[in-house]
C-alpha positions, 0 to 999 in steps of 0.5 A, a space after each residue: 263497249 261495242 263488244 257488248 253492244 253497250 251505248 253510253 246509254 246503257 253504261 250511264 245505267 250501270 253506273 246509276 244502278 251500281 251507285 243506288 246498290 251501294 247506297 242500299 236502294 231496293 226500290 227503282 222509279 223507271 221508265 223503262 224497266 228492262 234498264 234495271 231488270 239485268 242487274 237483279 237486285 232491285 224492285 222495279 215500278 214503272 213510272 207510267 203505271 205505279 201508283 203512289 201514295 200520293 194519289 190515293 
């Protein structure tokens, strides 16, 4: 891990991310984008500006 500058932080969001690919999720909620952007295969709304259906 300190080879890769990864925390458990960082590791904790490979393991979601992988987890949400193999359910076949393409749509990530976040606040922070950058956490899922390095894997590639998502679309990715941050919570602090996406606005949902529910608000009109």
């Amino acid at each position: 891990m300190r080879g890769h500058r990864l925390g458990r932080k960082r590791v904790n969001d490979a393991a979601t991310a992988a987890l949400y690919s193999l359910r076949t999720a393409r749509i990530v909620v976040s606040t922070n984008q950058r956490d899922f952007e390095v894997f590639g295969c998502f679309d990715i709304l941050n919570v602090h500006t996406a606005r949902f259906l529910d608000e009109g």
